[in-house]
C-alpha positions as a printed NumPy array, in Angstrom:
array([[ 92.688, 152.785,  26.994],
       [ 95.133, 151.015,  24.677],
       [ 95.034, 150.952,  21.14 ],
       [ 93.169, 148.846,  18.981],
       [ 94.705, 146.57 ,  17.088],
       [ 92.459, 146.477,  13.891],
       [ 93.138, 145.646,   9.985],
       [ 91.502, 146.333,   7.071],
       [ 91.324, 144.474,   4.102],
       [ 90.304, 145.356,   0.49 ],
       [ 89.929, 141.802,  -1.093],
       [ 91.357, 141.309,  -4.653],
       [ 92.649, 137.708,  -6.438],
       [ 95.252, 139.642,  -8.015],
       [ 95.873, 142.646,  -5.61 ],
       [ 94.658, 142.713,  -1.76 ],
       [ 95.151, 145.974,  -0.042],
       [ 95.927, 145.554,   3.998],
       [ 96.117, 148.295,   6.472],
       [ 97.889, 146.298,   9.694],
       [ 97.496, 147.818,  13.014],
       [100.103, 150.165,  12.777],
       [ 98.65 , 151.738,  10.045],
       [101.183, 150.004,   7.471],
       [100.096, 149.473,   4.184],
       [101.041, 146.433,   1.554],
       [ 99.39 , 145.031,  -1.444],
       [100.161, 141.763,  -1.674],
       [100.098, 140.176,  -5.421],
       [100.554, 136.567,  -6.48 ],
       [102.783, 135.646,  -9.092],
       [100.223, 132.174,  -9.799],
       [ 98.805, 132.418, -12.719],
       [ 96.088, 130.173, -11.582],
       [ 93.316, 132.043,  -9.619],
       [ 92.476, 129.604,  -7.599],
       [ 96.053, 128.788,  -6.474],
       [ 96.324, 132.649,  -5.4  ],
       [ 93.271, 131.975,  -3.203],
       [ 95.945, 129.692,  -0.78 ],
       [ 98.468, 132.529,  -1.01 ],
       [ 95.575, 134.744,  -0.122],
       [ 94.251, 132.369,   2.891],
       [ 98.108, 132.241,   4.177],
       [ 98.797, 136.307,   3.87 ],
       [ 95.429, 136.721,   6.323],
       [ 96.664, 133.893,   8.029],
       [100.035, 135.462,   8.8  ],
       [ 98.452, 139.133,   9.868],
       [ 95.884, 137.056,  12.412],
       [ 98.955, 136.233,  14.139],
       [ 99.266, 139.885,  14.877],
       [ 95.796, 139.076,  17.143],
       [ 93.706, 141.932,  15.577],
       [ 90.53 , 142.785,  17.475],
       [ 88.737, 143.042,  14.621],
       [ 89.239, 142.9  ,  10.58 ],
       [ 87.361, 144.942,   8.059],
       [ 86.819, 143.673,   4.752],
       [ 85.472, 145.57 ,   2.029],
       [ 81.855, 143.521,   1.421],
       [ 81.004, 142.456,  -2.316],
       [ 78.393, 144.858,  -4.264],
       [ 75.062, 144.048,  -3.153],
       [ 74.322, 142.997,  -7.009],
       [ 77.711, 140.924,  -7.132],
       [ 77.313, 138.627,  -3.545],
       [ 77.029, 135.205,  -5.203],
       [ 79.54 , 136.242,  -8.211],
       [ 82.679, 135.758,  -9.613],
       [ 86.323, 134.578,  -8.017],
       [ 86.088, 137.486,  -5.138],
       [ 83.08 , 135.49 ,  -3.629],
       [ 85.607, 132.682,  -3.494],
       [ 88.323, 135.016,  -2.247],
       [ 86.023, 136.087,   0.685],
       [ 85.148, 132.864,   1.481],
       [ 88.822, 131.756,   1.869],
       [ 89.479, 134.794,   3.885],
       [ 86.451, 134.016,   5.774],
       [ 86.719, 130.935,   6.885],
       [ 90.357, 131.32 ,   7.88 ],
       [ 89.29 , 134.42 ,   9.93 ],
       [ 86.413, 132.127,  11.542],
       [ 89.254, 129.158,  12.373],
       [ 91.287, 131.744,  14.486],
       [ 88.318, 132.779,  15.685],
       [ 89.144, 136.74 ,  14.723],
       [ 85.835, 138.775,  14.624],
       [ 85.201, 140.52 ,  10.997],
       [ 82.405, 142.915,   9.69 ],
       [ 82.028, 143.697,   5.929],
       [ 81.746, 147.139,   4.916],
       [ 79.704, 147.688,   2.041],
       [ 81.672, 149.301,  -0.656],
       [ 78.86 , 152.276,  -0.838],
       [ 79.286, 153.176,   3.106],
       [ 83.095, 153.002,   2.8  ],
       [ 83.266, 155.612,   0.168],
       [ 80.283, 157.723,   2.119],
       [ 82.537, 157.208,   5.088],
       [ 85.815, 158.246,   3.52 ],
       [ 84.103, 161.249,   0.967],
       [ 81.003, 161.904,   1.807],
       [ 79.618, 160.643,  -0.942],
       [ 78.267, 156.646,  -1.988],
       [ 79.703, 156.649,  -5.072],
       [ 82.976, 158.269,  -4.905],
       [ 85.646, 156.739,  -7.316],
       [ 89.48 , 155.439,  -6.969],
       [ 90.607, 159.217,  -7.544],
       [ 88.195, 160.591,  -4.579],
       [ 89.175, 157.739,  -2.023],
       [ 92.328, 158.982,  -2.414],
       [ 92.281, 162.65 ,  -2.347],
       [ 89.7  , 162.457,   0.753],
       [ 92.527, 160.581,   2.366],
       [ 95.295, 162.807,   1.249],
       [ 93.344, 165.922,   2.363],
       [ 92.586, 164.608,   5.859],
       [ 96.394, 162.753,   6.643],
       [ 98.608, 163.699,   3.837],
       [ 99.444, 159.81 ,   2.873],
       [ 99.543, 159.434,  -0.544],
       [ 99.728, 155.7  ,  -1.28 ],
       [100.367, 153.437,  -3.584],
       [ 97.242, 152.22 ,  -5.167],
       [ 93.912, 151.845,  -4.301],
       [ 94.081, 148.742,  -2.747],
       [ 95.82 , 150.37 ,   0.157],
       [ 94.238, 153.435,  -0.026],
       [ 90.795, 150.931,   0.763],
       [ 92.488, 149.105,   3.182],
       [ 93.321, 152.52 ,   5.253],
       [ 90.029, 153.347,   5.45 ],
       [ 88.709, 150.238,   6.319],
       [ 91.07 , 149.994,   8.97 ],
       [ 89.816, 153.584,   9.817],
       [ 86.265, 152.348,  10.111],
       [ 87.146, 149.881,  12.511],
       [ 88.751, 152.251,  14.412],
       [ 86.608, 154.975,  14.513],
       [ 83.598, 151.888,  15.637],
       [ 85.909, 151.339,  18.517],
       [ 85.896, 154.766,  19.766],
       [ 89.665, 155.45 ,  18.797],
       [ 89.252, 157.653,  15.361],
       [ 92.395, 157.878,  13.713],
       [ 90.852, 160.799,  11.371],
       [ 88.372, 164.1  ,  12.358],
       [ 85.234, 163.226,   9.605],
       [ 82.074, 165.466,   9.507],
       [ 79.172, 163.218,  11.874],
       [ 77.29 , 162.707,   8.403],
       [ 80.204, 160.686,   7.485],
       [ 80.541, 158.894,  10.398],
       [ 77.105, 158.049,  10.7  ],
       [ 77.605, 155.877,   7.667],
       [ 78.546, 153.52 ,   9.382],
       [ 76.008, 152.444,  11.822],
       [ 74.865, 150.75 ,   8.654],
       [ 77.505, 148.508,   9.326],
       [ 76.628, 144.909,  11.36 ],
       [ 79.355, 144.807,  13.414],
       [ 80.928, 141.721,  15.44 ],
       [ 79.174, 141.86 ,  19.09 ],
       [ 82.926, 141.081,  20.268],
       [ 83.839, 144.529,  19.758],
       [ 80.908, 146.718,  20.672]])
């Protein structure tokens, strides 16, 4: 079976994390001042790793209580709808299941992403934008039957609360 070629992405108008298929990590930040000017950069950056033709991308979902809020609704539209365009399949990954995933635990913070990824690889990154990204990317992964990390089945089971594209199953 070959690899998967899957990236995750941790959706931010001023810092997106992105795990690309090798398991490379970026942030990308946009010197615009503007926010919605950095939603083009944003659009061109996914743009850019679709060329790469991923088999799937995993974006970090909003907070239930935030999904019609704020400039990342308008960031995850743009990514969305270039992602639709290409004709890439997504799934959103509630930020709850992605920590439970990656810790054990639905509300783990910044500090415990981390260490849970430390721990398990021994990549220390350089924010937590990437260290998102990773395990997004991981998630995808591990959905595709090619887990890049050993995680107790409690974690894993997280995420069959995931809807996942049918192009993948």
């Amino acid at each position: 079976m070959s690899a998967a070629n899957v990236v995750g992405l941790d959706l931010s108008i001023a810092a997106t994390g992105c795990c690309h298929p090798g398991g490379e990590v970026e942030t990308w930040r946009y010197a615009a001042k503007h926010g919605d000017v950095r939603l083009c950069y944003i659009a061109d950056e996914v743009e850019a790793s679709a060329m790469t033709c991923p088999d799937l991308v995993v974006i970090e979902d909003l907070p239930t209580h935030a999904h019609g809020a704020g400039i990342t609704g308008m960031v995850h539209g743009a990514v969305r709808t270039v992602l639709l365009e290409l004709a890439v399949p997504y799934a959103l990954v509630p930020p709850a299941t992605l920590k439970k995933y990656a810790t054990g635990k639905g509300n783990a913070d910044k500090t415990a992403m981390a260490l849970a990824l430390y721990k398990r690889t021994g990549l220390e990154l350089a924010d937590d934008n990437q260290v998102d990204a990773w395990w997004l990317r991981a998630a995808g992964l591990h959905h595709l039957g090619q887990p890049v990390v050993d995680l107790p089945a409690a974690q894993v089971e997280a995420l069959d609360k995931v809807e996942w594209p049918e192009a993948t199953s």
